[in-house]
C-alpha positions as CSV (number, residue, x, y, z in Angstrom):
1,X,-13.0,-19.6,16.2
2,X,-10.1,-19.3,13.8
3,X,-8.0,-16.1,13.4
4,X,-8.1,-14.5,10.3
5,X,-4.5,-13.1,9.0
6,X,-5.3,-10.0,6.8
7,X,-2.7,-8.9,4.0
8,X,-1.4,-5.3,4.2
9,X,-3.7,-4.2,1.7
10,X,-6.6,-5.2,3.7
11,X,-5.8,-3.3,6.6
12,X,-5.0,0.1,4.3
13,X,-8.3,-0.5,2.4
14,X,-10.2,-0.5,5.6
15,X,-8.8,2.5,6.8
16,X,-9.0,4.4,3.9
17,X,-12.9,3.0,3.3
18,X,-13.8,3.6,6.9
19,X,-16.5,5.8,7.2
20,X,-18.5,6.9,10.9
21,X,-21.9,5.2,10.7
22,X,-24.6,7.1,12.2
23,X,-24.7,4.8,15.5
24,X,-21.1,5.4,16.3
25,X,-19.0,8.1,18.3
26,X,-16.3,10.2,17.1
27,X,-14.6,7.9,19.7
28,X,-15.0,5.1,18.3
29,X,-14.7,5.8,14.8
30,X,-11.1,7.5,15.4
31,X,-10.3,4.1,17.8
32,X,-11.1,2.0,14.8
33,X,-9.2,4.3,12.3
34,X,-6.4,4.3,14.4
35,X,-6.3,0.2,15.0
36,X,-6.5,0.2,11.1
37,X,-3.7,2.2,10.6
38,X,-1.4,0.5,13.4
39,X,-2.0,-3.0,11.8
40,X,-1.3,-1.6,8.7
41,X,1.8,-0.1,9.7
42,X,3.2,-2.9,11.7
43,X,2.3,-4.9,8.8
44,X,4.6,-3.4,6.5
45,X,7.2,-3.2,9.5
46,X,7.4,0.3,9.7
47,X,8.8,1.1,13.4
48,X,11.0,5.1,12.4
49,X,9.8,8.0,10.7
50,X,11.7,7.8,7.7
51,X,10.1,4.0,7.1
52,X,6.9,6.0,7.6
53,X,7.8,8.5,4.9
54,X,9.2,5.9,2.2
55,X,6.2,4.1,2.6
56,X,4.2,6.8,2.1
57,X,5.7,7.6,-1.0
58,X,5.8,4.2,-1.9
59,X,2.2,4.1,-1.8
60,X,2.0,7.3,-4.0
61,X,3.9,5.8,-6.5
62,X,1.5,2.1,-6.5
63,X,-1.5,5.2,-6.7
64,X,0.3,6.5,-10.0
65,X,1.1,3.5,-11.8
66,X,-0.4,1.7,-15.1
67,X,-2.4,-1.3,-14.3
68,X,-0.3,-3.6,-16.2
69,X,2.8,-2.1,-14.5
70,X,1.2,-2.5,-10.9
71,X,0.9,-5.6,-11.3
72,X,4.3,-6.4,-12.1
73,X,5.6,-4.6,-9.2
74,X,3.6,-6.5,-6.7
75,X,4.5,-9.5,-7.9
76,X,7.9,-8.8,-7.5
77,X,7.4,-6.6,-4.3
78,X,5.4,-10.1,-2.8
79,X,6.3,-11.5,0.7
80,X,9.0,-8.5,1.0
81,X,9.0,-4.9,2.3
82,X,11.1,-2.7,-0.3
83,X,11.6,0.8,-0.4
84,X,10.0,3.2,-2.7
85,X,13.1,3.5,-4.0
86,X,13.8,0.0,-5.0
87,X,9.7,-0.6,-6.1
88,X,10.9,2.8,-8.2
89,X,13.8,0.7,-9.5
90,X,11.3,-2.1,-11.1
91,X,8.8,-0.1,-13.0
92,X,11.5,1.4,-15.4
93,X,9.9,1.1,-18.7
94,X,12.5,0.6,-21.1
95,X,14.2,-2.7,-19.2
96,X,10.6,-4.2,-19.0
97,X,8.5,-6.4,-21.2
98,X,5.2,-3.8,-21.5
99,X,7.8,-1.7,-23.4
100,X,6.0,-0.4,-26.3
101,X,3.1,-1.4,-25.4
102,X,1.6,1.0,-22.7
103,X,1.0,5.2,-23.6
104,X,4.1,7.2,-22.4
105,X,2.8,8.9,-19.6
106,X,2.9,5.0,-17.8
């Protein structure tokens, strides 16, 4: 049977979908969570706290973003871990080619 390799954005969307089914323990559903979350987190090669933190917030800003500029940032954020800062870095509006095009609040 072959492995299955699952991106980083599988393992967050399982964990963040999970839900307890009525057949399951507490147990088992916090196990599963918390094998969810470790993949995810090794994934993105996050072995300190403060990797922890910036991909937090890295995540927040992905959550925040325009469509059109999401996209753009994961295409440049592809096969590489960056910061939050640096992912911050590529969505500046005015050195982009949506400029103009997207409401202000993007």
């Amino acid at each position: 049977m072959a492995k299955h390799k699952l991106s980083n954005r599988d393992y967050i969307e399982r964990f963040s979908q999970a839900i307890r089914n009525s057949h399951a323990t507490n147990v088992s559903y916090v196990s599963r969570l918390s094998t969810w979350q470790h993949y995810w987190l090794r994934s993105k090669e996050v072995s300190t706290f403060d990797k922890l933190r910036d991909l937090h917030v890295h995540e927040k800003l992905h959550d925040m973003l325009h469509p059109i500029v999401l996209r753009h940032v994961l295409t440049v954020e592809a096969d590489k871990i960056v910061t939050a800062m640096q992912a911050c870095t590529s969505t500046d509006i005015r050195r982009r080619p949506w400029a103009g095009i997207l409401p202000s609040d993007a």
